[in-house]
VEXVODO-887344 format. One record per residue (C-alpha): residue in one letter; x, y, z. Coordinates in steps of 0.5 Angstrom, whole numbers, plus 500, padded with zeros to 3 digits. Layout:
BEGIN
A	X	Y	Z $
...
This chain:
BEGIN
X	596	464	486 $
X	592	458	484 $
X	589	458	491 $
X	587	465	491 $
X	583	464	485 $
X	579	458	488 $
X	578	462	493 $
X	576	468	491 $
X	571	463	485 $
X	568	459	492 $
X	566	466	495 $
X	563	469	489 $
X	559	462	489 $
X	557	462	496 $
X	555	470	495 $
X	552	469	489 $
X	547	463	492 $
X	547	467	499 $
X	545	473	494 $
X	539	469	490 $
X	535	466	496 $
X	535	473	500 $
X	531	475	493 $
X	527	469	493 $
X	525	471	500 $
X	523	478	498 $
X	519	476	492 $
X	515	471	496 $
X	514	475	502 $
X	511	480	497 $
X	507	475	494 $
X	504	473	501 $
X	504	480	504 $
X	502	486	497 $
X	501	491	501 $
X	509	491	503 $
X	510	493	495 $
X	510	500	493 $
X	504	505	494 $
X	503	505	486 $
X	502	498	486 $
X	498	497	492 $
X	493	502	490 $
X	493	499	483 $
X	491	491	487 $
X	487	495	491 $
X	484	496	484 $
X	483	489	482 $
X	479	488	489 $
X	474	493	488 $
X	473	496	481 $
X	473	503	479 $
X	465	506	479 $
X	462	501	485 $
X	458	503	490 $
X	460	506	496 $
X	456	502	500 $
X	457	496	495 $
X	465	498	497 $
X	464	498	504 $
X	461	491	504 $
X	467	489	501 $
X	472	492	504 $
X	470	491	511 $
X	470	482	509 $
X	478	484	508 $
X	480	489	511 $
X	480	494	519 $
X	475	500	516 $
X	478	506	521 $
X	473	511	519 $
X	467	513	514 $
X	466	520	512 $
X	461	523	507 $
X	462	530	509 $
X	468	531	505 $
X	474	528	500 $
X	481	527	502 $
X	486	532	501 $
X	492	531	498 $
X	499	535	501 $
X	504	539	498 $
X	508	531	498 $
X	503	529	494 $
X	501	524	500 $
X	493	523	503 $
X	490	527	509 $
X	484	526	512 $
X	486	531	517 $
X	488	537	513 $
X	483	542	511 $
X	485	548	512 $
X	484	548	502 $
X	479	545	499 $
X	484	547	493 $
X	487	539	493 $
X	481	536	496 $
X	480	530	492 $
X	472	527	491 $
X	466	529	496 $
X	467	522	500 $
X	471	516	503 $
X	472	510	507 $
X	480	509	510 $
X	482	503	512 $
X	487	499	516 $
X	490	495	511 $
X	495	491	515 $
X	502	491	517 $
X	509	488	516 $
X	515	488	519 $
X	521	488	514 $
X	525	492	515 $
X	522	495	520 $
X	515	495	523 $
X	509	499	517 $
X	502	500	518 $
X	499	501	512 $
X	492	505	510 $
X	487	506	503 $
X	483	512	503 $
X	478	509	498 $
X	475	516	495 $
X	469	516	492 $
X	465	523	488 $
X	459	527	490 $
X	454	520	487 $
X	458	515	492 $
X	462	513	487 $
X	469	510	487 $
X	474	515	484 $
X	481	514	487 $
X	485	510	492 $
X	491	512	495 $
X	495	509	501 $
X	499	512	506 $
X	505	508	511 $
X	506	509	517 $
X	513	506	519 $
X	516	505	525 $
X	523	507	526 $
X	528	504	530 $
């Protein structure tokens, strides 16, 4: 009896430690890759980068020194899907079109668990000013 619970208590241990180190490694992934972390908080990261209110040429400046600008539209804003996600593509409503403007952006890729690009629309309204950031993923699936 007295080996099991040896055991079993250098078990826990090691699961324990094995359990802490995969923890450390996602927090300190997170920390170097931001946009790994959920949308929310990239788009509010995103928001620490580039204020609320900025200019949308004073945006674009920014924006191209860090990141892929993948298309500059100022015909129209972003409509928002019945999942709530961005699309630049679906206009078929204006009914959940957000803002007059938008730049969309490559913001990078990571590969934990599998292989996700990640995209920002930064939305600007009729005077050019950024109003929103939204961001979509898209993940490769095995």
């Amino acid at each position: 009896m007295g080996r099991k619970k040896k055991f079993l208590k250098k078990t826990i241990k090691v699961l324990s430690i094995i359990i802490a180190f995969i923890l450390i490694i996602i927090i300190i992934y997170t920390v170097i890759h931001p946009i790994s972390m959920p949308n929310k908080l990239v788009e509010k990261y995103l928001f620490l980068k580039i204020d609320k209110g900025t200019s949308m040429e004073n945006a674009s400046k920014e924006i191209e020194d860090e990141w892929e600008i993948k298309e500059i539209n100022h015909n129209y804003g972003v409509h928002f899907g019945k999942n709530g996600l961005p699309n630049r593509n679906n206009l078929e409503t204006k009914e959940n079109l957000v803002g007059s403007k938008y730049i969309y952006v490559r913001l990078g890729e990571y590969n934990i668990p599998t292989n996700t690009v990640v995209f920002a629309y930064f939305i600007f309204d009729k005077n050019g000013k950024l109003i929103q950031v939204a961001t979509r993923r898209d993940v490769d699936s095995i």
